[in-house]
C-alpha positions in Angstrom: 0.0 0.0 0.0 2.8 2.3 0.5 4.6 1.6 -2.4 1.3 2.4 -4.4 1.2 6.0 -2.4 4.7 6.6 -3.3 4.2 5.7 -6.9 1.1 7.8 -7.0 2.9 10.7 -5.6 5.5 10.7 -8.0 3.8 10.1 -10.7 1.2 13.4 -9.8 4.7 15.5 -8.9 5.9 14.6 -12.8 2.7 15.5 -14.2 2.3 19.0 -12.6 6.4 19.3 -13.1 5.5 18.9 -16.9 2.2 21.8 -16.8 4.5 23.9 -15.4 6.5 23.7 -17.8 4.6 24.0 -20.7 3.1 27.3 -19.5 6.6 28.7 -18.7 7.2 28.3 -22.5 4.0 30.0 -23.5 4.3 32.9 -20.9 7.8 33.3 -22.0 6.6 33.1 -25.9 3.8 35.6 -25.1 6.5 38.1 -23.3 8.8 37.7 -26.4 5.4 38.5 -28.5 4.7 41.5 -26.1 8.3 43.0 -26.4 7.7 43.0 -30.4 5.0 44.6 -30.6 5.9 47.4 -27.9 9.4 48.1 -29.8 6.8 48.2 -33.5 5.4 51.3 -31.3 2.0 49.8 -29.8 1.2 51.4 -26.5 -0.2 48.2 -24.3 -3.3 48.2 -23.1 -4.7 49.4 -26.1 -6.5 47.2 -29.1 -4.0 48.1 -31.5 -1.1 46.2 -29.1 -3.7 43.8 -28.3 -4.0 42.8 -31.9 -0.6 42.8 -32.5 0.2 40.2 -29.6 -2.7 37.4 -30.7 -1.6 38.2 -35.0 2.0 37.2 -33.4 0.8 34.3 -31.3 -1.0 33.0 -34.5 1.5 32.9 -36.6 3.9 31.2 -34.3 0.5 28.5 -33.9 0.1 28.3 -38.0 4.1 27.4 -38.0 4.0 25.1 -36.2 3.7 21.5 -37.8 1.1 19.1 -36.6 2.7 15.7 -34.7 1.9 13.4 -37.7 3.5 15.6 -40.2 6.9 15.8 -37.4 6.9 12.2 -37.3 6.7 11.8 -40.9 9.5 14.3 -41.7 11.4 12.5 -38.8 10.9 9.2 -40.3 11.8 10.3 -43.5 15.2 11.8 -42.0 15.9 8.7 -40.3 15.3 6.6 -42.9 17.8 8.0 -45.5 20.3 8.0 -42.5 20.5 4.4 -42.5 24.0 3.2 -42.4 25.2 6.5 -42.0 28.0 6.1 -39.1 28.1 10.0 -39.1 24.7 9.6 -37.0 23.4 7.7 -33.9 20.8 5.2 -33.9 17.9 6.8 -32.7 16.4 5.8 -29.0 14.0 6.9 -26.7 16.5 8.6 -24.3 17.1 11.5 -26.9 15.0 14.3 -25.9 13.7 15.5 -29.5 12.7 12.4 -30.9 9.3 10.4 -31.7 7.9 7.0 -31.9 6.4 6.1 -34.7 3.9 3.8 -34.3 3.6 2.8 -38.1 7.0 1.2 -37.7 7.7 0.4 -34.2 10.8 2.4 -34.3 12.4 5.8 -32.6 12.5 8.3 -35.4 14.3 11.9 -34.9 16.0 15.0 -36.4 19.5 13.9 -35.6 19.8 10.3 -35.5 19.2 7.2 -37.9 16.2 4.9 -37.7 17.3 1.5 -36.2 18.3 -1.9 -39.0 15.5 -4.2 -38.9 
């Protein structure tokens, strides 16, 4: 029963760990957004500035590509990397990469998809 707790604890402190995080970005993102349009001359607090922020905030959202198109570029990457001793096989421990569930396989920017 205590082991259960324990793994329940951690398990909640990793998940509000990660929230955290992802709102730090955004907040950070939005500041960045806020700083731009404040040096293109916008006074905040009015619509104009206002405007500004969310057309930069969109943007960012448009250019952003959706998972299933990352994984496919990923796997495509990966794939023509085979064999190439230039780059690592690609695992789970590297922070930027995928799984991609067609093939079973860890697929990433900067690595080689595994030999069958």
């Amino acid at each position: 029963m205590r082991a259960l707790f324990r793994i329940s604890f951690w398990v909640l402190a990793v998940s509000l760990m990660a929230c955290g995080a992802s709102e730090g970005n955004a907040s950070k993102r939005d500041e960045k957004n806020k700083e731009r349009c404040a040096n293109f001359g916008f006074k905040e607090g009015t619509d104009a500035f206002a405007n500004c922020v969310m057309r930069l905030s969109l943007k960012q959202d448009r250019d952003q590509p959706d998972h299933d198109t990352l994984v496919r570029r990923y796997r495509d990457r990966s794939m023509a990397r085979r064999g190439d001793d230039r780059y690592p096989v690609c695992t789970a421990a590297m922070m930027d990469n995928e799984l991609d569930i067609s093939t079973g396989k860890w697929v990433g920017p900067n690595c080689q998809m595994a030999p069958d």
